[in-house]
Backbone as a chain_set.jsonl record, in Angstrom:
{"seq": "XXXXXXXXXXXXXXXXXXXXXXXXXXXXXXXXXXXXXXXXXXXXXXXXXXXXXXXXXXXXXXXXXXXXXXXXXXXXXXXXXXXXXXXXXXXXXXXXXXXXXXXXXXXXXX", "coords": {"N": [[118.657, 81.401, 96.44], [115.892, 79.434, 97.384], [114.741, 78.368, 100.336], [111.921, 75.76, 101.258], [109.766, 75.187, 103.974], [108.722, 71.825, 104.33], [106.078, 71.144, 105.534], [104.198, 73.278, 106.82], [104.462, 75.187, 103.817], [105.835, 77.334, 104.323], [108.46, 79.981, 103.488], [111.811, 79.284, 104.505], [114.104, 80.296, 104.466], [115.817, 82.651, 102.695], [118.678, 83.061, 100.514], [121.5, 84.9, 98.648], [122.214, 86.587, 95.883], [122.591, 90.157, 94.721], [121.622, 90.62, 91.229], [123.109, 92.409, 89.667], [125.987, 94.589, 90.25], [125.374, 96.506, 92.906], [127.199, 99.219, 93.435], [130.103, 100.806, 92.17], [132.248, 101.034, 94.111], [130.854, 98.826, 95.687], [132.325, 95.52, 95.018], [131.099, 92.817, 95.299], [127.859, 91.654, 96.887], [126.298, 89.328, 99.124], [123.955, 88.24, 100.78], [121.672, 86.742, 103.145], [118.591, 85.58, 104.831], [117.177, 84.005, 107.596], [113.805, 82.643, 108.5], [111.902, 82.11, 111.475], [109.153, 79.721, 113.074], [106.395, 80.88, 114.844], [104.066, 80.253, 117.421], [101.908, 80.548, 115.212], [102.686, 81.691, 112.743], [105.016, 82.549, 110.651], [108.34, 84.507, 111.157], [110.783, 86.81, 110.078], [114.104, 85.408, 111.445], [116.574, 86.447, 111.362], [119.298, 87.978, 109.35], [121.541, 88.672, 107.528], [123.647, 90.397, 106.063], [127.079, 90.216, 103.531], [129.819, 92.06, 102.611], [131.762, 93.139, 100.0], [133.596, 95.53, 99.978], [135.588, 97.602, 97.59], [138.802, 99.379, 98.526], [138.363, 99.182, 101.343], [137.846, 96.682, 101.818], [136.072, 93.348, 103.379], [132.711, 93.893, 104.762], [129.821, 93.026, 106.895], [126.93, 92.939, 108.138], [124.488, 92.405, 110.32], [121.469, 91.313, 111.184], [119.844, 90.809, 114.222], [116.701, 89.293, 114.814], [114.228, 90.694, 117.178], [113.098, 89.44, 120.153], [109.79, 87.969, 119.369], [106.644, 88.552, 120.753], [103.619, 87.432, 120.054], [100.07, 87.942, 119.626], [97.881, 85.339, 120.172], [95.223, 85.463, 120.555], [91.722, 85.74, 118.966], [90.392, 88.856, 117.254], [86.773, 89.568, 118.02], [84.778, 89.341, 114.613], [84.457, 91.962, 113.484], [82.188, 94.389, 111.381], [83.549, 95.94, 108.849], [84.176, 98.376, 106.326], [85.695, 98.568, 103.432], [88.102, 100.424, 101.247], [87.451, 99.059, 98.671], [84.642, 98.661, 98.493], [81.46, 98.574, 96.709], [79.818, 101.133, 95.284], [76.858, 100.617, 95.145], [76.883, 98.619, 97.235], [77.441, 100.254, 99.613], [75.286, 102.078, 99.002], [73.266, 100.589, 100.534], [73.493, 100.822, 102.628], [71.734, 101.175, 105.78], [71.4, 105.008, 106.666], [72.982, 107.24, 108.404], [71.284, 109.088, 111.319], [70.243, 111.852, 111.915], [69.923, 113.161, 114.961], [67.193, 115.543, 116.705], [67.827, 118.227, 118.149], [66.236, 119.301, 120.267], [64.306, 117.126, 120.283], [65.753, 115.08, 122.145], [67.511, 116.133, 123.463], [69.98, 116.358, 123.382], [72.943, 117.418, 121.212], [74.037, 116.029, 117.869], [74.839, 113.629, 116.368], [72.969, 110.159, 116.534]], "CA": [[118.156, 80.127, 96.888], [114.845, 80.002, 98.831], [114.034, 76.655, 101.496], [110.499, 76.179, 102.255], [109.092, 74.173, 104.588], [107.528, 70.955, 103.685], [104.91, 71.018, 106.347], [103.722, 74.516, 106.447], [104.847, 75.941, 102.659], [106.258, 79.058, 104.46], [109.981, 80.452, 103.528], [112.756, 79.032, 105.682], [115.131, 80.356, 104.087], [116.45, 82.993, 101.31], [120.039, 83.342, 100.512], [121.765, 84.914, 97.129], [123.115, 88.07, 96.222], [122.169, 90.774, 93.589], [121.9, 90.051, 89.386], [124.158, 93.369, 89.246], [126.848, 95.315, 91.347], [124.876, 98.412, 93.194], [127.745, 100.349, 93.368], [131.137, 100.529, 91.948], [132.783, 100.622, 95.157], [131.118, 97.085, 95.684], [132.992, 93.844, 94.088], [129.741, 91.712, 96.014], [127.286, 91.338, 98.107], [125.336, 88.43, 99.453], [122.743, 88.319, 102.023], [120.919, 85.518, 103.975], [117.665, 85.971, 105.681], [116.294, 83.347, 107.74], [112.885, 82.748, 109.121], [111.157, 80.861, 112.681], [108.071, 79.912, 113.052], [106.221, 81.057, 116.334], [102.847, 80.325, 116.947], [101.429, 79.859, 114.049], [103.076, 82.397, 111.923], [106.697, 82.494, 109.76], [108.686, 85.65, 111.406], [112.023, 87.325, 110.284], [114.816, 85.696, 112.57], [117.856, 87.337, 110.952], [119.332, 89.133, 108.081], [123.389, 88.775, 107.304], [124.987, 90.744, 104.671], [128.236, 90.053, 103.569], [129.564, 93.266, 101.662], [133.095, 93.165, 99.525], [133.952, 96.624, 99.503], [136.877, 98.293, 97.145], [139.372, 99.628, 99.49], [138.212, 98.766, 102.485], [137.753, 95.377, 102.508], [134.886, 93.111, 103.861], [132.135, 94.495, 105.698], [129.483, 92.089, 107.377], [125.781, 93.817, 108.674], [123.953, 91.243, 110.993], [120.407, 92.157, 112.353], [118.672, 89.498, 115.051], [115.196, 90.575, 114.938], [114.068, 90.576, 118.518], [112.056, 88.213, 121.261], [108.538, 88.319, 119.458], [105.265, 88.343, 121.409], [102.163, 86.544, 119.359], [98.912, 87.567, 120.757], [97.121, 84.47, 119.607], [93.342, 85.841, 120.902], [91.371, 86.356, 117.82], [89.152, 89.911, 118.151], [85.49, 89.285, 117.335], [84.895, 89.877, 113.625], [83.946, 93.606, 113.022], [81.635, 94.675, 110.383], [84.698, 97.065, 108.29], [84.381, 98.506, 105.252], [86.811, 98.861, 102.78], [87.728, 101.217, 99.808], [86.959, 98.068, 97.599], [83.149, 98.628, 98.637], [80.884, 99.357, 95.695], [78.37, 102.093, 95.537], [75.381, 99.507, 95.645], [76.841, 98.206, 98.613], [77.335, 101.412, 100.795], [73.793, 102.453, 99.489], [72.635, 99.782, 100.919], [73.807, 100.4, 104.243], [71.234, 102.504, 106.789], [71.659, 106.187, 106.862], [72.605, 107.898, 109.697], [70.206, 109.418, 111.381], [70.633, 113.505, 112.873], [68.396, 113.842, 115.872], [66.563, 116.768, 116.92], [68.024, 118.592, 119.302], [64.957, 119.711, 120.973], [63.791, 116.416, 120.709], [66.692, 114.4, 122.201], [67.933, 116.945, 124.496], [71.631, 116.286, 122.719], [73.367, 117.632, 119.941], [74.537, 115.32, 116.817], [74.195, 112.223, 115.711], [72.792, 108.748, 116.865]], "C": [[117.043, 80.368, 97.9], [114.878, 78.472, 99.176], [112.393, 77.121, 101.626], [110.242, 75.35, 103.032], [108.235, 73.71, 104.292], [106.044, 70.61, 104.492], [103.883, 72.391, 105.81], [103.877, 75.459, 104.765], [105.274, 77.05, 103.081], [107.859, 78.96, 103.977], [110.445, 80.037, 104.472], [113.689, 79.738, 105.665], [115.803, 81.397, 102.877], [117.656, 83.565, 101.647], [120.392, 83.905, 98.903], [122.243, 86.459, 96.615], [122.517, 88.989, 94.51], [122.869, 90.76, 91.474], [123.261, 91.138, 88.972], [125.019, 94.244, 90.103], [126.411, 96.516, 91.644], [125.448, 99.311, 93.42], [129.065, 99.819, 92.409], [132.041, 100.412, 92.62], [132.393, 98.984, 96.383], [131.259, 96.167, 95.059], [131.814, 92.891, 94.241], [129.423, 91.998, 96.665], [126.645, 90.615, 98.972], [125.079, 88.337, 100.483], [122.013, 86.858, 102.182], [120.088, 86.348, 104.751], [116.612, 84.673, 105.762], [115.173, 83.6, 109.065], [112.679, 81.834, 110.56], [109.934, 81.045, 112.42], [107.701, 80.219, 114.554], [104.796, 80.94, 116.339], [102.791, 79.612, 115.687], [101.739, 80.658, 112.983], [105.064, 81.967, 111.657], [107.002, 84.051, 110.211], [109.701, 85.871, 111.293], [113.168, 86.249, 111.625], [116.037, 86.285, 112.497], [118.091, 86.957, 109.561], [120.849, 88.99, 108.79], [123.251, 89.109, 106.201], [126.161, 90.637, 104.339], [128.803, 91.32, 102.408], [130.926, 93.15, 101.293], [133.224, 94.636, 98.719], [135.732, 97.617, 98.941], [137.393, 99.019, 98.599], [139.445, 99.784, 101.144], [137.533, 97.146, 102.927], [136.277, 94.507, 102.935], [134.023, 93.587, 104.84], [131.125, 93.037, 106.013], [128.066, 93.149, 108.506], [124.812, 92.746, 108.706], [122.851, 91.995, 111.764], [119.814, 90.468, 112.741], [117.989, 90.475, 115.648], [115.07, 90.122, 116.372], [112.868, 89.502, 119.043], [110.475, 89.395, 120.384], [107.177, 87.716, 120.411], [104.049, 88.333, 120.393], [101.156, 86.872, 120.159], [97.741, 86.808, 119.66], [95.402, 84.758, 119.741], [93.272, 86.384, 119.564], [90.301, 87.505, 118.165], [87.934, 89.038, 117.376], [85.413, 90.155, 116.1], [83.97, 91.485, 113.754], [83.381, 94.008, 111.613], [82.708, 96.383, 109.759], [84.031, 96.875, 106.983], [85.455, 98.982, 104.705], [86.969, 100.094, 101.751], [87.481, 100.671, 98.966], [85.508, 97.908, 97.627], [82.664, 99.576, 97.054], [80.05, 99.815, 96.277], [77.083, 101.931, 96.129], [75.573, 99.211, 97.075], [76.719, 99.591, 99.602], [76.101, 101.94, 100.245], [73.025, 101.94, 99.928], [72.266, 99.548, 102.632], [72.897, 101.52, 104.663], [71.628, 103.491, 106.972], [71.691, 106.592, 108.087], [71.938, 108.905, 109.762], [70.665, 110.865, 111.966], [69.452, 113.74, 113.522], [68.1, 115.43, 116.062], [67.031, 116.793, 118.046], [67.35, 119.229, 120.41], [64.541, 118.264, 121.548], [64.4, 115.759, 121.988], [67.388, 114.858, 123.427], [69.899, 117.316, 124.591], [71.649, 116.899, 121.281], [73.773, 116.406, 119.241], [74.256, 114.452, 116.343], [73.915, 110.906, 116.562], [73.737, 107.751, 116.229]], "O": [[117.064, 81.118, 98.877], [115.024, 77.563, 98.359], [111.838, 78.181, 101.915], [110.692, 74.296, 102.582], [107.163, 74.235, 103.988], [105.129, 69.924, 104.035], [103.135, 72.489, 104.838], [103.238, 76.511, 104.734], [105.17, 77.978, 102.278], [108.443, 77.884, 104.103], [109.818, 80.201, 105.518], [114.28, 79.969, 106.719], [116.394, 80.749, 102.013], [117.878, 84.298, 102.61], [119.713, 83.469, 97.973], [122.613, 87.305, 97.429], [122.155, 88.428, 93.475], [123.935, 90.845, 90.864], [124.179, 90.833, 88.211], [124.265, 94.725, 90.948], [126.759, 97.522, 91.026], [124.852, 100.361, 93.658], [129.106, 98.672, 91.963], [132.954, 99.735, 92.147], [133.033, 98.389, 97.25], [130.297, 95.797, 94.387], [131.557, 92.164, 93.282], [130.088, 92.666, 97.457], [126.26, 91.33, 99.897], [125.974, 88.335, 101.328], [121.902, 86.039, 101.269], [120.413, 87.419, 105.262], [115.772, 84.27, 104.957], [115.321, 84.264, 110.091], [113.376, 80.824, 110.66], [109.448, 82.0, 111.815], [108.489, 79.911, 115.448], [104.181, 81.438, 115.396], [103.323, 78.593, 115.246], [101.014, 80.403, 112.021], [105.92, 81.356, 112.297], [106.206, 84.908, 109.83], [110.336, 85.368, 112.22], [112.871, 86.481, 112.797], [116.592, 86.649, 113.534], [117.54, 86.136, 108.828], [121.226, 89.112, 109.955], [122.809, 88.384, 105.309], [126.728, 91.244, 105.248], [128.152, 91.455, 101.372], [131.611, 93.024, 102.308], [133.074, 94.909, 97.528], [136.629, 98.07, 99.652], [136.654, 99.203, 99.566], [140.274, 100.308, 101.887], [136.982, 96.701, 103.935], [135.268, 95.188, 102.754], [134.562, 93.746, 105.935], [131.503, 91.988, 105.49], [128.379, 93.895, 109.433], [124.326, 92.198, 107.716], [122.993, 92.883, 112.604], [119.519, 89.482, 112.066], [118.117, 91.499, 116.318], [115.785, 89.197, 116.757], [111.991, 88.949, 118.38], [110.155, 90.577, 120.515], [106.922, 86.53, 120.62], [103.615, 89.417, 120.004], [101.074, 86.36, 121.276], [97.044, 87.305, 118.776], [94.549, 84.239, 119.021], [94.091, 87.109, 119.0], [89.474, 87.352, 119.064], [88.039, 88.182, 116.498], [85.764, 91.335, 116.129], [82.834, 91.676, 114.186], [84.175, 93.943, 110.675], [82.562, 97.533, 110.172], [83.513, 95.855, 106.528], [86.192, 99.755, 105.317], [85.952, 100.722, 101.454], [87.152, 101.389, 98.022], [85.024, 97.077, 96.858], [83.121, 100.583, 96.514], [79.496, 99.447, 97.313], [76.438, 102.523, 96.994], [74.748, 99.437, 97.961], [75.711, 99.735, 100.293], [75.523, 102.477, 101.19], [71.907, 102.455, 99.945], [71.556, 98.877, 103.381], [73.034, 102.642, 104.176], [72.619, 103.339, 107.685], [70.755, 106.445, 108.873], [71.77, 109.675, 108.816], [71.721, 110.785, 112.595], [68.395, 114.23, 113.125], [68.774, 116.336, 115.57], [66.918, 115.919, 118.905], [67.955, 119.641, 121.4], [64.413, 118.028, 122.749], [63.673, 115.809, 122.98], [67.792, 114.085, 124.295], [70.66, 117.989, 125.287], [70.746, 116.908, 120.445], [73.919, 115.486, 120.046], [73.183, 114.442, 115.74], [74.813, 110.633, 117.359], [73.627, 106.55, 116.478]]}, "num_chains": 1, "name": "protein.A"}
């Protein structure tokens, strides 16, 4: 089962347990994992498993994700390239230049 939220379309909510038994020492398992929003993002707030294990009985593995910190400042965009850059494009871009080290009075590059 997933929830979403009708405002934002993010996940609220998935609950439901696996199509097939991952071991033979488990009878079931079903898990819940719900979300908060903070800021302006959808973040983890916990994760329950419920585990029905042969001879030992129910188990139960609970994580609460921790106090998150949002740093809402956006950086100034940065001219990045990617590995999705074509050829054309990176020949396109200015060569770096190797000064003269005589001239320059430094080694390497500008």
């Amino acid at each position: 089962t997933i929830l979403i939220d009708a405002q934002d379309f993010a996940i609220v909510k998935i609950s439901g347990h696996p199509a097939k038994r991952p071991s033979f020492w488990i009878e079931r398992a079903d898990f819940v994992r719900q979300y908060q929003k903070i800021g302006q993002f959808w973040l983890p707030l916990k994760d329950e498993t419920v585990v029905h294990v042969r001879l030992k009985g129910v188990k139960i593995l609970m994580i609460d994700h921790g106090d998150y910190a949002v740093n809402e400042d956006t950086p100034e965009k940065q001219d990045v390239r990617s590995s999705n850059d074509t050829a054309e494009e990176l020949s396109a871009a200015p060569p770096a230049s190797v000064s003269d080290s005589e001239e320059s009075g430094q080694e390497g590059y500008r």
